[in-house]
N, C-alpha and C positions, 0 to 999 in steps of 0.2 A: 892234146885235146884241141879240137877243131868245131867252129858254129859257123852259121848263115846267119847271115844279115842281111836284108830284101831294103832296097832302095827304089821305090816309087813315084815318078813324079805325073801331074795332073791337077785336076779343080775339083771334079764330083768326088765327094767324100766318100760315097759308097766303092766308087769302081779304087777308088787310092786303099779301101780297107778289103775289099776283095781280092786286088791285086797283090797286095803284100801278102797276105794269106797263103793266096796260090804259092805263088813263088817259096812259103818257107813247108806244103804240104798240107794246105786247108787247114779249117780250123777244126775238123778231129781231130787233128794231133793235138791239141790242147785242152778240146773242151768233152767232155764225154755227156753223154746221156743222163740223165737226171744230178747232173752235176748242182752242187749253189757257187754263183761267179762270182767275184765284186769286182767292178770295173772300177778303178780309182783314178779320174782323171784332175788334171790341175786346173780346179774351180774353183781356190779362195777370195780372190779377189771379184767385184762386182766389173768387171770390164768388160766390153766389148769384143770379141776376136778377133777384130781386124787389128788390135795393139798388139799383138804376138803377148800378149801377158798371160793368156787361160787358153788351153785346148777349146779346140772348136769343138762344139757340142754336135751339130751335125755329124761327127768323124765319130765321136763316142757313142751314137747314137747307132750308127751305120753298124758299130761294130757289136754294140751291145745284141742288135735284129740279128749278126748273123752268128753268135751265141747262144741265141734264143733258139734261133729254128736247126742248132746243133744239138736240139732236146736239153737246156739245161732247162734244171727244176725250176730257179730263182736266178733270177737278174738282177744283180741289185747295184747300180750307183752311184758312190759316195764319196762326199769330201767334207773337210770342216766349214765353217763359217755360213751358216744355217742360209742368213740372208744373201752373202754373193752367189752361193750355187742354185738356189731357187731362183734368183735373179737371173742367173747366165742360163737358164733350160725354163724358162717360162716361156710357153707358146708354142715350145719346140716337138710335143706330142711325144717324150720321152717317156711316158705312162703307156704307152701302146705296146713298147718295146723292153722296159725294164722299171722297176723300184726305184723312184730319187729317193737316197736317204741321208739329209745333212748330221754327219756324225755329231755334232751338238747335242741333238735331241735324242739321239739314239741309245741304244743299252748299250754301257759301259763294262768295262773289266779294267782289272788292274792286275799286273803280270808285272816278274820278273824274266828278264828274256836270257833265257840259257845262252850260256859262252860267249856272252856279250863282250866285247871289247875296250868297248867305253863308256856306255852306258851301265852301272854297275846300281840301278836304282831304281824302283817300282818306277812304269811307267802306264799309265790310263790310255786306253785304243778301244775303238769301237767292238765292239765284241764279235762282229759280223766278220773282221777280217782273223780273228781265231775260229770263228764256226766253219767259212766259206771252205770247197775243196779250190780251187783253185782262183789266185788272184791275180789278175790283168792289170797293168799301170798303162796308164799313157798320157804321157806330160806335154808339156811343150819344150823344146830343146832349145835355149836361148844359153846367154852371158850372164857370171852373176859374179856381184862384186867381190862376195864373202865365199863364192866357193869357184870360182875359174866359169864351170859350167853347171848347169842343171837340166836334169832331165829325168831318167828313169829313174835311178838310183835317191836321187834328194827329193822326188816327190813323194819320199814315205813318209814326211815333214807332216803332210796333208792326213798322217793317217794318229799323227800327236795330238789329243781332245785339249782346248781350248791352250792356257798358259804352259801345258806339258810342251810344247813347242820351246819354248827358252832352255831346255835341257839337251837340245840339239846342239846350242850355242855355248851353253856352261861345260861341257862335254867333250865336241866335238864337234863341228858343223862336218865333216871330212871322213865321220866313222858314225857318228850315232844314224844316221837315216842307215848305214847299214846292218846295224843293229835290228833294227827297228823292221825293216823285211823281212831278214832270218825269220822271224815270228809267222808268217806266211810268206816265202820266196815266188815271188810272182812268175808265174808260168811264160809270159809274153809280155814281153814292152813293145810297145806303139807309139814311138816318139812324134810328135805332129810338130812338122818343120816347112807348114805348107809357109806361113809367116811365122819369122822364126823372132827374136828381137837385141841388141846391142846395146852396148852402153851402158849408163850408170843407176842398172836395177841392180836393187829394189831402195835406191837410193832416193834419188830426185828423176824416181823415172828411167824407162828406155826409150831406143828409138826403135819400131818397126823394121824388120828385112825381111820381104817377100824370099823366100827361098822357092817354094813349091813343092818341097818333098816332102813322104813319109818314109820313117825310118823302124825299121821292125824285125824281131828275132825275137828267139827263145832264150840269149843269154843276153839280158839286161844289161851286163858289164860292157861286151861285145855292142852294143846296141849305143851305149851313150859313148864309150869309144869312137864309134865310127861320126858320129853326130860333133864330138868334137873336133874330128879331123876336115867335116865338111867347114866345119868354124874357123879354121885355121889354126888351130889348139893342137898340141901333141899330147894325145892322153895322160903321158908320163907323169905330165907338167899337172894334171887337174887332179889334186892329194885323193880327192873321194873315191876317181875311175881306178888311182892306183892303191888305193888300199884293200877296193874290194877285190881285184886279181890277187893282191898279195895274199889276201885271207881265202883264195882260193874258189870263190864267188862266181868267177866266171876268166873271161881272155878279150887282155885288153890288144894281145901284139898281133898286130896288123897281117903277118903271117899266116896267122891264126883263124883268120877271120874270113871265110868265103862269102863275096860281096853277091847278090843276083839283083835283074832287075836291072837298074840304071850303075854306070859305072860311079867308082869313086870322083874320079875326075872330073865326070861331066859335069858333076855341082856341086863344087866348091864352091864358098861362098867367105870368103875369110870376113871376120866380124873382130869388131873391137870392144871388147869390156872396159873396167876402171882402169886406166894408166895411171901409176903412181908418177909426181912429176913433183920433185921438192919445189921445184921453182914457183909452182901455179899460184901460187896466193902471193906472189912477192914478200916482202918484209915481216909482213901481217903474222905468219907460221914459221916458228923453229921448229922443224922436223927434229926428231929422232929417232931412227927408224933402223932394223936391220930386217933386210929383205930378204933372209934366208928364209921366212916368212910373212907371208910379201900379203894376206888376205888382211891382217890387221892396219895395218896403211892402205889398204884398197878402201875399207870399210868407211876409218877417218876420212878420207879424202870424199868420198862421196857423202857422207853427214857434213862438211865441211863446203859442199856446190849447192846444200839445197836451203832453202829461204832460209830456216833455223839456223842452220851454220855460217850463213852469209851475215846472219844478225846475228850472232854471236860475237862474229872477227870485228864488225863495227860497232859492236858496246865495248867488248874488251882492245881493242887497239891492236895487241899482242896475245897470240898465245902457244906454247910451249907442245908439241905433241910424241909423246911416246909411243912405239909400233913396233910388235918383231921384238926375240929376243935382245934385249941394247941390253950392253953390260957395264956401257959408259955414258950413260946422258949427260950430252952438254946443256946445260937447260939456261937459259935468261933468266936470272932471280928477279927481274924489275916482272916478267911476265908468269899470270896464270898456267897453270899444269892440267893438259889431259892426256891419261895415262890409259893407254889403249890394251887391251888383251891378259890373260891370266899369268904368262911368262912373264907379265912386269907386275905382277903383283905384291914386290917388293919395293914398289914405288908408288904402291896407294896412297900415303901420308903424305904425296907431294901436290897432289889437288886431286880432279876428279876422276875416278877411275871405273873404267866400264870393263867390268868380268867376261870373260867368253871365250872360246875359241874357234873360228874370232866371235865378238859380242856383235851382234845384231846391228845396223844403221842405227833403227829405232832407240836399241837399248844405249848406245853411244849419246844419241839425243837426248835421252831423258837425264844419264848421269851428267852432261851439263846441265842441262836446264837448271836442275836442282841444286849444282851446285854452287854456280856462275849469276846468281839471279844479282 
């Protein structure tokens, strides 16, 4: 099995979503005639798009008009968090072109999703993305702590109604988003990598990378594969890219994959996410850490750089952190215990312990907070 992947680079949002288009056979091949679309781009966040943190809405925008005038019946696009996506498309004359609809407000369903893998539990989704024929993702392709990469594939995160998002992390951050597609397997990914972003999100923040490109095909798997290879990431290595080829989803091996458009090489852009580094905190942290799962230590280390963690290490002096299957924690009994991930969940009684796999930044914050006071 073989896919195209269209690699685009440029500034005007329109000729970057037309030009990918082209290159993988217009957008008939995708959208038919009185079709209903949902374009689900990455808009939770209230940001800006020059932070690489949320799809530009111009690009979504671009794509949604030429959807539109592919005769679909309904345009409709959405994402959670009612106030950041109203916020990130105000002004933006995205009413002319398509439906803004913050899944918040929106008519609900609750489903269990057949042959689910790891999600084995009623999950709450806008009901738009069980009615629509066909669904379009397009994220933004960055670095992320808790999962290697993100991009087509984990922005189904976006399509989780409110707190159902934490069942991504109780679950699976690595399988549940592809659970959670199956339900509507999107037709096209559109990854927008015109600024892409590095570093320690969704921790204490990323740092911006101008890339310039857009990345796009009909096999999402293929699509956020190639997106990690422009990163300097080998798909292998990012559990999510390779779960979903495992489970037959799409083709992550490079073989596989017919590039058009701009070469792989010409932009490369290698980017650095969380490095685990036992050293970084000097004395302050006894790791314990096995890296054979290495997102649970990314996690800690980034709640550990950002203001709450940095005033944690100086209320408590010391403290003890568990990560990764450990079968043997050396721990300091003079120091506090935080017990990172569901593999150690044989070591909750040792201090505080934050569920997940891996558990959220966030979630790691709160079960200090609350237990550290």
């Amino acid at each position: 099995m073989s896919t195209t992947v269209a690699i685009v680079r440029g500034d005007d949002p329109q000729q970057l979503v037309a030009q990918a288009l082209e290159l993988l056979g217009g957008i008939d091949k995708f959208v038919s005639p009185g079709d209903v679309v949902l374009i689900k781009p990455n808009s939770f966040v209230k940001q800006v798009p020059a932070n690489g943190n949320v799809t530009r809405p111009d690009l979504v925008i671009a794509l949604a008009a030429m959807v539109r005038d592919a005769g679909a019946k309904r345009v409709v696009i959405g994402e959670r968090n009612e106030g950041a996506v109203r916020a990130n498309f105000e002004g933006t004359g995205v009413e002319k072109v398509a439906e803004l609809m913050p899944f918040d407000s929106a008519e609900h369903a609750t489903v269990t999703i057949p042959d689910a893998e790891a999600l084995h539990v009623p999950l709450t989704v806008p009901k738009i993305l069980l009615d629509c024929d066909k669904h379009i993702t397009v994220p933004v392709a960055k670095t992320h702590c808790g999962a290697g990469v993100t991009a087509c594939l984990k922005n189904a995160m976006g399509l989780m109604i409110g707190t159902e998002t934490t069942k991504s992390h109780a679950y699976g951050i690595c399988n549940v988003p592809i659970d959670v597609n199956s339900l509507k397997w999107p037709v096209l990914g559109l990854a927008d990598m015109t600024i892409s972003q590095e570093g320690n999100f969704p921790g204490a923040g990323g740092v911006p990378v101008p890339v310039g490109v857009v990345v796009a095909g009909p096999d999402i798997v293929a699509v956020d594969a190639t997106c990690a290879r422009i990163m300097g990431y080998d798909p292998n290595d990012v559990w999510i890219i390779r779960n979903a080829a495992r489970r037959g989803k799409g083709v992550l091996d490079e073989a596989q994959i017919q590039i058009v458009g701009e070469s792989l090489a010409s932009v490369l852009h290698p980017m650095t996410g969380v490095v685990f580094d036992p050293t970084e905190f000097g004395d302050r942290v006894n790791f314990c850490v096995d890296l054979r799962c290495r997102y649970c230590a990314q996690d800690a280390t980034s709640f550990l750089r950002t203001r709450e963690g940095q005033a944690l290490l100086e209320k408590l002096g010391r403290l003890n952190v568990v990560a990764g299957p450990v079968r043997e924690p050396q721990l300091d009994p003079s120091a506090p215990t935080l017990v990172v991930g569901n593999c150690n969940a044989w070591l909750m009684d040792q201090g505080a312990f934050a569920h997940g796999c891996p558990p959220a930044v966030w979630q790691i914050a709160a079960r200090a907070k609350a237990s550290f006071r």
